[in-house]
C-alpha positions in Angstrom: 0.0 0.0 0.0 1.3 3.1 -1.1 1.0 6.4 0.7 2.0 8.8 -2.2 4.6 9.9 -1.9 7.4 12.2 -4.2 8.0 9.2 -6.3 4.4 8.6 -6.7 3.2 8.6 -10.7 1.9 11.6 -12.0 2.7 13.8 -9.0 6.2 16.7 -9.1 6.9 18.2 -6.6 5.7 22.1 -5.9 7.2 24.7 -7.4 5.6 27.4 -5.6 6.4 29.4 -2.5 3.4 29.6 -0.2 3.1 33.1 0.8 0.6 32.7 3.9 3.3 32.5 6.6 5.2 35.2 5.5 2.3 37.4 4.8 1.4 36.8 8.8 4.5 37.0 9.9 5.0 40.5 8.7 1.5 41.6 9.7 2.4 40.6 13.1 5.8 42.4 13.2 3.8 45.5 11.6 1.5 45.7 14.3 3.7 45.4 17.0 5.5 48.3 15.5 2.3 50.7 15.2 1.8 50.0 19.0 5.6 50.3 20.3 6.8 53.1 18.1 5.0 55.7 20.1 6.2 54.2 23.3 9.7 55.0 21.6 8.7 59.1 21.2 8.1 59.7 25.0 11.3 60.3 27.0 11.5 59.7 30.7 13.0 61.9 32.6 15.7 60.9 35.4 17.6 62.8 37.6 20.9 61.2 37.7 23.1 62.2 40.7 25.7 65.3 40.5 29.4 64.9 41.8 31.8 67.1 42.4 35.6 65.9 41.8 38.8 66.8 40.8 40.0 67.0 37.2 42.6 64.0 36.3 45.9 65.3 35.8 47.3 64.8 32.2 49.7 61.7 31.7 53.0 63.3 31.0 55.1 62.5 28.2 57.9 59.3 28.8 61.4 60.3 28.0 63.3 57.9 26.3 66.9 56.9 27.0 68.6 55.4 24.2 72.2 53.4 24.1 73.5 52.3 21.1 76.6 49.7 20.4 79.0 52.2 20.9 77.7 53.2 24.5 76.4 56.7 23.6 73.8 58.1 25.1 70.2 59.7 23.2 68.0 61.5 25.1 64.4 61.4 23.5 66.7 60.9 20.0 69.2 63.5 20.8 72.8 62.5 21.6 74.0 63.6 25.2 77.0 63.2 27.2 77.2 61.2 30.0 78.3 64.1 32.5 74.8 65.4 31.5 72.8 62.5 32.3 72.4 62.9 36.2 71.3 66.6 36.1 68.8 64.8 33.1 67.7 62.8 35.7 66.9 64.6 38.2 65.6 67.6 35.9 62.9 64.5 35.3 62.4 63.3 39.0 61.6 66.9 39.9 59.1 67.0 37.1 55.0 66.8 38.7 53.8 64.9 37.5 56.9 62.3 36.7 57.3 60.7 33.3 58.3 57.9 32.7 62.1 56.7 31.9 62.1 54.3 28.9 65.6 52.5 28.8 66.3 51.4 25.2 69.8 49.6 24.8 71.6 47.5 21.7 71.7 43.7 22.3 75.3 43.7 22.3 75.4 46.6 25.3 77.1 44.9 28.7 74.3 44.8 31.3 77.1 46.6 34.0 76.4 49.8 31.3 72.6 49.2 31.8 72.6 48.8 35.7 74.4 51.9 36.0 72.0 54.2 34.2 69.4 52.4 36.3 71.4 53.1 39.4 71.7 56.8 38.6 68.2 56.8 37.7 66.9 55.7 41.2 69.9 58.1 42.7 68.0 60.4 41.1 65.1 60.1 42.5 63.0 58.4 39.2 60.3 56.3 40.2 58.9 54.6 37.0 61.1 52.8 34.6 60.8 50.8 32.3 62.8 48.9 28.5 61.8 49.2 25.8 62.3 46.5 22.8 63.0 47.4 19.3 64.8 46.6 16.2 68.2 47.8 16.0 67.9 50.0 12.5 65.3 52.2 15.0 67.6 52.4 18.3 68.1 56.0 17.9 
């Protein structure tokens, strides 16, 4: 007993998109439009809470000390001596609010170079260090 099915003779299949659901579907969304959208329109008013604080300082600039293969010294890409770099220093640590030291060095640079800039550094009273990493053709 056959139930008819695709295969049955003299039956295709439909070719035709019914367009009932679709039709309701977008009568539904179109009335629930009409009634929300002048829900949208009203505003409500709320009164939100005043505060009074200060304003945030601005992030000051971070200086960057460069030292290339041959051991000079580049402060923010200009080249200085390093009987300058102390007074540098502290010119920086005296600065309110501080910026920020940002050590760049060669990868061939012996650390003992490196840990004595940081040593004057904190002599000098600068609190926030930090390296940076970069390709060599950019060190200075």
């Amino acid at each position: 007993m056959s139930l008819g099915g695709l295969d049955a003779p003299g039956r295709r299949p439909m070719a035709e998109i019914n367009m009932t659901p679709l039709v309701d579907v977008m009568l539904v969304l179109l009335v629930i439009f009409i009634v929300t959208a002048p829900l949208m329109a009203q505003a409500l008013r709320v009164d939100v809470p005043r505060a009074a604080a200060p304003a945030l300082e601005p992030k000051p600039d971070a200086v960057r000390l460069a030292l290339d293969r041959d051991g000079k010294l580049y402060w923010n890409d200009a080249p200085v001596a390093d009987e300058k770099l102390p007074e540098r220093l502290a010119s920086i640590a005296l600065a309110k609010p501080q910026p920020e030291l940002r050590l760049a060095a060669d990868r061939d640079t012996r650390y003992q170079r490196i840990a004595d800039i940081l040593s004057a550094a904190r002599a000098a009273g600068v609190a926030q260090m930090g390296f940076e990493t970069v390709r060599p053709e950019k060190l200075r």
